[in-house]
FIKOLDO-410209 format. One line per 8 residues: for each residue x, y, z of N, C-alpha, C. Coordinates in steps of 0.02 Angstrom, whole numbers. Layout:
<rs>
X Y Z X Y Z X Y Z; ... $
</rs>
This chain:
<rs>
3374 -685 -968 3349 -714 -906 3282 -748 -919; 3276 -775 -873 3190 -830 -875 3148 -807 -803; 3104 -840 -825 3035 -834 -777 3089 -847 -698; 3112 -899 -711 3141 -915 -620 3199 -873 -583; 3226 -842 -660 3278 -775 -631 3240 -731 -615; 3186 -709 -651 3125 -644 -634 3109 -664 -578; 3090 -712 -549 3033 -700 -493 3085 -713 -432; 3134 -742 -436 3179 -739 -378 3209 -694 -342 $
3254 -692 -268 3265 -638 -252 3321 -599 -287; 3326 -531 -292 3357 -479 -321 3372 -425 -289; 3449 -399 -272 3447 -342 -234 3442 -287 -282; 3405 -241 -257 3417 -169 -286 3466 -129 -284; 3466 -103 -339 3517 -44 -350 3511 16 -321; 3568 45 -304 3554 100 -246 3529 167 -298; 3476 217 -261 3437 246 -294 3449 335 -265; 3503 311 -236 3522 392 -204 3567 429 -244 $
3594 421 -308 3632 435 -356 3622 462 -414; 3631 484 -438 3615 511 -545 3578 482 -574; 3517 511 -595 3490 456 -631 3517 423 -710; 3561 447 -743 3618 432 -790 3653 367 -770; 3653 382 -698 3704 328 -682 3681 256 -653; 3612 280 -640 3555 231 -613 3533 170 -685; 3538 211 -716 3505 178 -779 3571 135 -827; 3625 180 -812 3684 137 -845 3690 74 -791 $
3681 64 -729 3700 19 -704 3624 -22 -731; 3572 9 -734 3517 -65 -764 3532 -98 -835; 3566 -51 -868 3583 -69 -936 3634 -123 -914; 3669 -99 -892 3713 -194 -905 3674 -245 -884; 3627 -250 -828 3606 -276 -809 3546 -326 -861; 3511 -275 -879 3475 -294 -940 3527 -300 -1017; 3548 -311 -1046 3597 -313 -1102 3548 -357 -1116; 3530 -359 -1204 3504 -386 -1231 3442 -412 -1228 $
3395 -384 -1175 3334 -392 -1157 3285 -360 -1183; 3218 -402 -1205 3192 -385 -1217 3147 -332 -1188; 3107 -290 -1213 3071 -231 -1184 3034 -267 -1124; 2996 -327 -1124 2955 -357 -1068 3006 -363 -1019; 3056 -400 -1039 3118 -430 -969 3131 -359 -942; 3170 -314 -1006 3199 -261 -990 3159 -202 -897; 3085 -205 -945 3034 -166 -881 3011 -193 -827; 3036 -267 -815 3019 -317 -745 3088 -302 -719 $
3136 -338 -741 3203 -306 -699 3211 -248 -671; 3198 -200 -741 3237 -123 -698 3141 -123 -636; 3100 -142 -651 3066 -125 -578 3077 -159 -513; 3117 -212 -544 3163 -261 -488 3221 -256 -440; 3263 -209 -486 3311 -165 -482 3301 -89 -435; 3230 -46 -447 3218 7 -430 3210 -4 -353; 3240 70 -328 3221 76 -229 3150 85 -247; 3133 138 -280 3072 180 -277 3017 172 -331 $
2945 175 -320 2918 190 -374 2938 242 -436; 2975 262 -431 2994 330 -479 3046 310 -509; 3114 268 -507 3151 243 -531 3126 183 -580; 3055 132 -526 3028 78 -589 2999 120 -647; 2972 167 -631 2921 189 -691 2991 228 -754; 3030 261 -730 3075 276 -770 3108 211 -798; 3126 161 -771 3132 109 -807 3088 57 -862; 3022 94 -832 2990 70 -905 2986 120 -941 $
2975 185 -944 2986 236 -983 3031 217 -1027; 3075 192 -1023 3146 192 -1063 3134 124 -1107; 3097 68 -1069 3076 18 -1119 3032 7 -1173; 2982 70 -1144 2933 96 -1204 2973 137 -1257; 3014 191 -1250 3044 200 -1322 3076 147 -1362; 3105 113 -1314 3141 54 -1360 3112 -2 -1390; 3050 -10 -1349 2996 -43 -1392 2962 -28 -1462; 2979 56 -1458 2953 99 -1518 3019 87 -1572 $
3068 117 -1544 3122 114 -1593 3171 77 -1559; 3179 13 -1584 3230 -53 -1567 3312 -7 -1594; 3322 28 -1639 3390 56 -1627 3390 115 -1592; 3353 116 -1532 3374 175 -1478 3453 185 -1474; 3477 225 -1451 3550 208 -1394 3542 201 -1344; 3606 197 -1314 3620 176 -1250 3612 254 -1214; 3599 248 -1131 3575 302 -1093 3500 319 -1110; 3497 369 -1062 3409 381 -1049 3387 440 -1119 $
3340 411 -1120 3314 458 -1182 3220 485 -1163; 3211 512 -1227 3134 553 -1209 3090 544 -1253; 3044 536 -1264 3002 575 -1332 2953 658 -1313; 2987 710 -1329 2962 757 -1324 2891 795 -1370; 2855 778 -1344 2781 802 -1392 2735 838 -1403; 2721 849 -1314 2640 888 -1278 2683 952 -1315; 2643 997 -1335 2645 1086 -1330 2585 1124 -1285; 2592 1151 -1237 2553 1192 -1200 2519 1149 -1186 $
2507 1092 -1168 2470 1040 -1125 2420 1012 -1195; 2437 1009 -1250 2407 983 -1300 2442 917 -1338; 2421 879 -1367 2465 841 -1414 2437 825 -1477; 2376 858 -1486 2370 835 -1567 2421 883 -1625; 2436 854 -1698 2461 888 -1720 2446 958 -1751; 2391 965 -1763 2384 1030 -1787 2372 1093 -1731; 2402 1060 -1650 2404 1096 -1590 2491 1118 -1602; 2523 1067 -1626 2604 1097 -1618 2639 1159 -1663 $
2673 1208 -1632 2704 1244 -1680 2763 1215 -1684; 2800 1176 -1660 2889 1122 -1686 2864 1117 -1751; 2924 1153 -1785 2922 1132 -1861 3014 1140 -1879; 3003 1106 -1938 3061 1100 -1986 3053 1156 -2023; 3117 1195 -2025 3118 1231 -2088 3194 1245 -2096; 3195 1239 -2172 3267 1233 -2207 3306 1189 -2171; 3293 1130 -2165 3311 1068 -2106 3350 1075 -2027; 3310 1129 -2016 3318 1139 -1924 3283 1129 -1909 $
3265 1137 -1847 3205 1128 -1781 3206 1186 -1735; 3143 1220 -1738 3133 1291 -1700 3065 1249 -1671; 3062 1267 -1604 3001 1262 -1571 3032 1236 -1489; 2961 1225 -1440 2956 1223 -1353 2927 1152 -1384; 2961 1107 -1303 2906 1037 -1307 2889 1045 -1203; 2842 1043 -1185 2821 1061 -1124 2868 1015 -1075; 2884 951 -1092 2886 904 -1042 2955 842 -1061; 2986 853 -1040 3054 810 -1036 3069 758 -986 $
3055 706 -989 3073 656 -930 3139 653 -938; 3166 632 -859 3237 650 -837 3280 692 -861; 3218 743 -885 3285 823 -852 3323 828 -892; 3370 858 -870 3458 870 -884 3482 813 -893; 3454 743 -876 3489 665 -860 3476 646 -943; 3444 654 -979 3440 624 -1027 3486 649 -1091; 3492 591 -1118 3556 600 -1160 3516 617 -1240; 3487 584 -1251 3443 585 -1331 3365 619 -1342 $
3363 633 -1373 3279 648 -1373 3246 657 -1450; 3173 621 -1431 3140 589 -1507 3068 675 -1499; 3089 701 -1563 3042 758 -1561 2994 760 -1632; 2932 753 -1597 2901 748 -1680 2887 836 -1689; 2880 848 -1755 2908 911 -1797 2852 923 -1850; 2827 977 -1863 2789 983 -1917 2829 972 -1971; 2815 950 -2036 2855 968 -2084 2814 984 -2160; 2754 1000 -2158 2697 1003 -2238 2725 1076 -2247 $
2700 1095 -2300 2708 1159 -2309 2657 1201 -2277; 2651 1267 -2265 2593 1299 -2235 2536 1310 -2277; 2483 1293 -2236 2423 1292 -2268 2401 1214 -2288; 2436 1190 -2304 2420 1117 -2277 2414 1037 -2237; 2375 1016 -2233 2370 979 -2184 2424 959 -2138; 2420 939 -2065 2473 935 -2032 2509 881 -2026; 2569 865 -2039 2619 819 -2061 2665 811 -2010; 2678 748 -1976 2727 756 -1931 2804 704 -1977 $
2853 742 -1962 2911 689 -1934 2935 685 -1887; 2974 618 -1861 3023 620 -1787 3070 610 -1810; 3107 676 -1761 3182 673 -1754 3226 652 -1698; 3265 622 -1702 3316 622 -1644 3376 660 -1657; 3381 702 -1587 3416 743 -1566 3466 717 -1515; 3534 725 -1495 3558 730 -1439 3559 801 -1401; 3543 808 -1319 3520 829 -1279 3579 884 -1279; 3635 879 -1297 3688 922 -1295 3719 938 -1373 $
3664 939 -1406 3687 963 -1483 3668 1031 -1463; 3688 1086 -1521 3678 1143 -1552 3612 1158 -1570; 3597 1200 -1519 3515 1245 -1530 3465 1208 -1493; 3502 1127 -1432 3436 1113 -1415 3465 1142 -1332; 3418 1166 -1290 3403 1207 -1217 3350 1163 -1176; 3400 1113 -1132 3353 1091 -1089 3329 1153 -1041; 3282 1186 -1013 3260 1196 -952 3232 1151 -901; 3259 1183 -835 3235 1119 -790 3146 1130 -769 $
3124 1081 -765 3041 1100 -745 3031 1099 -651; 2998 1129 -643 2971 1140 -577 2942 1056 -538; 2962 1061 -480 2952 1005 -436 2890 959 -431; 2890 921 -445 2812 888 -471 2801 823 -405; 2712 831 -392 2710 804 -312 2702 730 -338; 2700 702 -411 2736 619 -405 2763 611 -442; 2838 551 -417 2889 548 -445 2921 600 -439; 2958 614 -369 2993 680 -345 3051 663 -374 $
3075 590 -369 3163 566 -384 3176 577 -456; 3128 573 -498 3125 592 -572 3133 649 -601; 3173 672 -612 3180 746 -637 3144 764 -705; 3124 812 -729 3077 827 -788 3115 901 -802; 3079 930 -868 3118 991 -902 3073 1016 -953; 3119 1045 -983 3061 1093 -1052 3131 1077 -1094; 3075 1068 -1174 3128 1084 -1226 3132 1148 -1263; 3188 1187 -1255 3164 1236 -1317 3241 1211 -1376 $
3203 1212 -1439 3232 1216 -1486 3238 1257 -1539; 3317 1268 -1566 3309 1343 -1603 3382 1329 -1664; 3335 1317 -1705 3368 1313 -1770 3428 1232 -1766; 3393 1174 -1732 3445 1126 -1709 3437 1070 -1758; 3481 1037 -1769 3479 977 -1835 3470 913 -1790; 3412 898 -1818 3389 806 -1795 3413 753 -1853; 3409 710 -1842 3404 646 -1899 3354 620 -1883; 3311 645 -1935 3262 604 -1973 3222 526 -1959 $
3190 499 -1926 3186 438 -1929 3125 431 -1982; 3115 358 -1997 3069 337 -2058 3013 334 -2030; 2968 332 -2066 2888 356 -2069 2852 382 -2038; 2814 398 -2013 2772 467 -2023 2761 476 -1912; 2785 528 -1902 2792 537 -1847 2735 541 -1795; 2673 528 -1829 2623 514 -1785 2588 461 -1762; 2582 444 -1831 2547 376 -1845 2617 310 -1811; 2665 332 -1838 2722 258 -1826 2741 290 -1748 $
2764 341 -1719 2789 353 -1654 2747 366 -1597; 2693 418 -1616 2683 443 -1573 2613 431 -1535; 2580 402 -1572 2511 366 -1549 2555 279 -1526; 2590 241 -1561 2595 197 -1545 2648 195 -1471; 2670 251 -1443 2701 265 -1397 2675 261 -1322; 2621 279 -1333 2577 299 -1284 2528 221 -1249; 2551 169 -1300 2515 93 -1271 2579 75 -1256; 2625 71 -1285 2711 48 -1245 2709 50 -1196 $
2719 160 -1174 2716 161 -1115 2662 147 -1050; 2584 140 -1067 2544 97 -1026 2580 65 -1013; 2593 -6 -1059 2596 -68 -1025 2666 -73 -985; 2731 -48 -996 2782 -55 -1001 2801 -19 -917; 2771 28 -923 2769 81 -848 2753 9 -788; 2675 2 -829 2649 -63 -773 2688 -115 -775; 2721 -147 -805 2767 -197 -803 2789 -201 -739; 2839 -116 -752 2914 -105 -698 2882 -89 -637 $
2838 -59 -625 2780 -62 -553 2750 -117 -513; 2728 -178 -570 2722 -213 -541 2787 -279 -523; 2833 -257 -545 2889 -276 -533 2933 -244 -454; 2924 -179 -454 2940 -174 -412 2899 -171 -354; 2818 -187 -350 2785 -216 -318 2805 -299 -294; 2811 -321 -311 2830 -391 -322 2889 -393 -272; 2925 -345 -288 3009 -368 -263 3001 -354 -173; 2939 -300 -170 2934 -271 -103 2906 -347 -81 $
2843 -360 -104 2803 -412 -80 2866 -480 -58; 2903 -508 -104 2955 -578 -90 2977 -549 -70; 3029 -478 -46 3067 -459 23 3035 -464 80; 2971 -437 71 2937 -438 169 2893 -485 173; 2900 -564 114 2865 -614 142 2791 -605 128; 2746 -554 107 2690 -550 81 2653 -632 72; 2591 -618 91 2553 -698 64 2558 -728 0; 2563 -800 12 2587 -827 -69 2522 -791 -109 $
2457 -793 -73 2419 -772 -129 2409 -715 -163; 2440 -676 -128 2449 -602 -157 2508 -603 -204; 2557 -644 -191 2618 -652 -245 2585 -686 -300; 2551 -733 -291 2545 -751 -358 2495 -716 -394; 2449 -689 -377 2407 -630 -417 2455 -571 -442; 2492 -558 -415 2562 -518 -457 2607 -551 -481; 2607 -601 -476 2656 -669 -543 2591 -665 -609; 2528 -669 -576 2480 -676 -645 2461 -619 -679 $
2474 -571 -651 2477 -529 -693 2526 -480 -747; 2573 -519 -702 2659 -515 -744 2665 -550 -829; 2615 -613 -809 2610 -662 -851 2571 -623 -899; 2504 -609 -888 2466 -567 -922 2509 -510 -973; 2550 -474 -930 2582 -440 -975 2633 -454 -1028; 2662 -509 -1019 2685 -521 -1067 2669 -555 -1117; 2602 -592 -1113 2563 -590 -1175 2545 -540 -1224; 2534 -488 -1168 2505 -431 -1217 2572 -388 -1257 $
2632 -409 -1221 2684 -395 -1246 2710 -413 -1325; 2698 -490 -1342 2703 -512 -1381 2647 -489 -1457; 2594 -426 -1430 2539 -446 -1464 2549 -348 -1517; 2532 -364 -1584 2548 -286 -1615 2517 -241 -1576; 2536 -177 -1578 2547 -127 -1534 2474 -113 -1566; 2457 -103 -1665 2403 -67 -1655 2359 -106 -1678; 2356 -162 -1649 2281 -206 -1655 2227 -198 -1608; 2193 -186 -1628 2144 -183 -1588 2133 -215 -1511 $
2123 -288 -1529 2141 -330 -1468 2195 -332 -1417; 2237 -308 -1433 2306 -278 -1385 2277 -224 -1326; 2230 -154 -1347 2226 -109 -1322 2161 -158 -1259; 2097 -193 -1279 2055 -228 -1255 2105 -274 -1200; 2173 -306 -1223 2193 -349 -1187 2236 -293 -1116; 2248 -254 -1127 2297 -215 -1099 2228 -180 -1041; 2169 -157 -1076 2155 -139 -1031 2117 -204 -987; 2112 -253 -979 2090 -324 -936 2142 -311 -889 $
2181 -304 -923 2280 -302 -870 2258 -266 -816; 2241 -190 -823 2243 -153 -783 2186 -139 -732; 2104 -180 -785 2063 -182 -724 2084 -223 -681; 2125 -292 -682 2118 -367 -627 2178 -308 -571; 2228 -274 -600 2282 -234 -534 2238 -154 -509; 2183 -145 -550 2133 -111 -494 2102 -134 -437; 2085 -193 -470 2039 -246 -412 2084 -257 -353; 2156 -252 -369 2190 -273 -326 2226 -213 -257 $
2191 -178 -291 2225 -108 -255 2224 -97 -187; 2150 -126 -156 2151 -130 -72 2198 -162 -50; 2199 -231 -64 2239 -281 -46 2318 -270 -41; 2340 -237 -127 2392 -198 -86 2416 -157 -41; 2378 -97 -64 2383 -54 1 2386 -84 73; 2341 -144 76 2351 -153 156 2404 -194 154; 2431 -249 120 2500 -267 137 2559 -205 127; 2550 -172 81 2615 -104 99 2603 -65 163 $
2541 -75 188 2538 -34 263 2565 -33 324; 2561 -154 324 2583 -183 361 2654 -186 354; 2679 -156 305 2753 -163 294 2801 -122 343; 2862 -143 360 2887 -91 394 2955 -60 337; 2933 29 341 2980 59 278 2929 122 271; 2963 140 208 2930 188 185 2905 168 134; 2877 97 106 2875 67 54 2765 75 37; 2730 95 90 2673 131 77 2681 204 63 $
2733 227 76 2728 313 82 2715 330 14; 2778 288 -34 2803 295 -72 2747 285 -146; 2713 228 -117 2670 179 -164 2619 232 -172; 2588 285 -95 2526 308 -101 2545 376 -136; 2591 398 -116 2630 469 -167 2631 457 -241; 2657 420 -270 2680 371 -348 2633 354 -386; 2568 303 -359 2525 289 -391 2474 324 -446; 2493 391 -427 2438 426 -470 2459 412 -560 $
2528 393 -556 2545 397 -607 2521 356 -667; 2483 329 -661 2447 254 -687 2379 288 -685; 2357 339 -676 2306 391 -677 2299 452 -731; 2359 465 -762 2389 519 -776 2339 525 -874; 2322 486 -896 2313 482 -968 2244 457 -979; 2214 446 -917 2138 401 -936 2076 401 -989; 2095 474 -972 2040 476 -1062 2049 472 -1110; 2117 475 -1139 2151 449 -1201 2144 388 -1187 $
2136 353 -1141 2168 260 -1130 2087 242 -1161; 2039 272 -1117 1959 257 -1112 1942 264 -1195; 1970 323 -1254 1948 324 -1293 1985 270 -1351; 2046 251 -1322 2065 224 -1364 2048 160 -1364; 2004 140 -1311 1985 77 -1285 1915 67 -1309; 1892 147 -1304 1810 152 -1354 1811 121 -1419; 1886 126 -1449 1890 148 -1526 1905 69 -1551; 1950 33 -1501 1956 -46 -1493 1915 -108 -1501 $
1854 -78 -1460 1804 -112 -1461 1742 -107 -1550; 1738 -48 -1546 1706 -44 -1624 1741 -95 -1665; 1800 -89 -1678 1829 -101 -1714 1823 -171 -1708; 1843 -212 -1659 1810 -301 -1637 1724 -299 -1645; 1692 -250 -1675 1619 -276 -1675 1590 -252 -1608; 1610 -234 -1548 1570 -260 -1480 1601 -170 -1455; 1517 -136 -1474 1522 -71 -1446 1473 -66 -1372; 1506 -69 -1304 1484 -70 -1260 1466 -14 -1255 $
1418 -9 -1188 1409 81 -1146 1473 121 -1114; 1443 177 -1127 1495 218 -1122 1532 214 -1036; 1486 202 -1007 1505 184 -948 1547 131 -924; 1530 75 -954 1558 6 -977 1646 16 -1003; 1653 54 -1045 1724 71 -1077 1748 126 -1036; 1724 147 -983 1756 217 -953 1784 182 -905; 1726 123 -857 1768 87 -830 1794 35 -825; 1826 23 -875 1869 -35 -908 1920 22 -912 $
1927 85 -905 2006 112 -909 2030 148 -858; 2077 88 -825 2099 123 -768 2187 110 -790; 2214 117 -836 2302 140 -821 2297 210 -812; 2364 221 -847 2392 307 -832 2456 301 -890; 2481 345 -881 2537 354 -910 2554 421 -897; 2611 457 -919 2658 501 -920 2628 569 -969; 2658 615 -948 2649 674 -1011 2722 657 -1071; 2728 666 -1126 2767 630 -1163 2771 705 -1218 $
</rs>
């Protein structure tokens, strides 16, 4: 599809159903799309804030690993609300997988899951690989997780794993997956949000000028789309993205107010989610700037980071 299929009108897909089944109907829809198209549609597609953001969820792994499969998948990581590696006990031994991952997006709904794994020997430094698992192999135990106050339609879970065989993916599960995961899903989340911002705004007629400040920042993103994940200037460009849709935040809110729906309820419940990661975003945005030469105040880079993202 092109810019004039994106911005035109689009009915949504009904959102009262499986989320398995929600996402197979965006997959045809998207076939062969790229991760940018892929996370504007399905937020085009979504009733709810919670369906767009799961639809970029799903574009950020595939942004990570281009041979994903088909259906919803995860990257399982945090342990006990931590994610560095020498915080995880998931390890490999004698090529199984024993260990808890705290946090599972879509639940029971997801079909695959990417788990990074200790694998050094003990006593030395901490080594990750990622594995992919299917959700219904031998030794892996979704539990369901407790009701969470955003993104109610999204179901979440716990992993426990116990003695279960992954395949292996190539290089080094921190450095190649799991840090570079975490700017995907920034941008990719915001994509499908402001997509399905967008779709509310051209349904109820919103001011052209508010549409096109969410056409320009659509645009914005897919520059930064095009740009390597761990360059420096990507993380600097990504966060510009997200101060100009801070700036914009009154303005929305009061056109979703004037709306008639539940289409503020939803926005003011949801939003936190773009909140959820800030001091990882702020430091990685600290670490951006050194790196271009231009070390601002600390204040300066704290607020320059306003996304969010997911527990992963």
């Amino acid at each position: 599809m092109a810019w004039h299929e994106w911005l035109g009108p689009l009915a949504r897909l009904p959102g009262d159903g499986c989320l398995d089944d929600w996402y197979a109907a965006v997959q045809q829809r998207t076939a062969g799309a790229a991760p940018f198209a892929g996370a504007l549609l399905g937020g085009r597609l979504a009733a709810t804030p919670g369906l767009a953001f799961l639809a970029g969820y799903q574009q950020a792994l595939r942004a990570l690993w281009a041979d994903a499969p088909a259906g919803l998948g995860a990257l399982c990581a945090t342990e006990n609300r931590r994610l560095r590696p020498a915080d995880m006990t998931t390890r490999l031994r004698d090529g199984r997988l024993d260990g808890r991952k705290d946090f599972v997006t879509a639940g029971d709904a997801a079909a695959w899951l990417l788990v990074p794994a200790r694998e050094e020997r003990i006593g030395d430094a901490p080594r990750l690989g990622m594995y992919v698992l299917a959700a219904d192999a031998g030794g892996v135990v979704l539990e369901a997780g407790a009701p969470l106050p955003l993104l109610p339609d999204i179901a979440h879970g716990r992993l426990v794993l116990v003695e279960a065989i992954g395949e292996r993916l190539p290089g080094d599960g921190w450095a190649d997956y799991v840090k570079p995961f975490r700017t995907h899903e920034d941008l990719y989340v915001l994509v499908a949000l402001l997509g399905w911002l967008y779709g509310v705004a051209l349904e109820h007629r919103w001011s052209q000028a508010l549409l096109l400040r969410l056409v320009g920042l659509l645009a914005g993103a897919a520059e930064v789309a095009r740009q390597p994940v761990e360059a420096a200037a990507t993380h600097v460009l990504l966060a510009a993205l997200s101060e100009q849709f801070a700036a914009l935040q009154a303005e929305l809110e009061g056109a979703l107010a004037a709306t008639p729906g539940e289409w503020s309820a939803m926005w003011l419940r949801d939003r936190g989610v773009l909140g959820l990661a800030r001091a990882a975003q702020a430091e990685r945005l600290r670490k951006a700037w050194l790196r271009l030469g231009q070390a601002g105040t600390e204040e300066e880079i704290q607020g320059n980071s306003t996304r969010g993202g997911a527990p992963i």
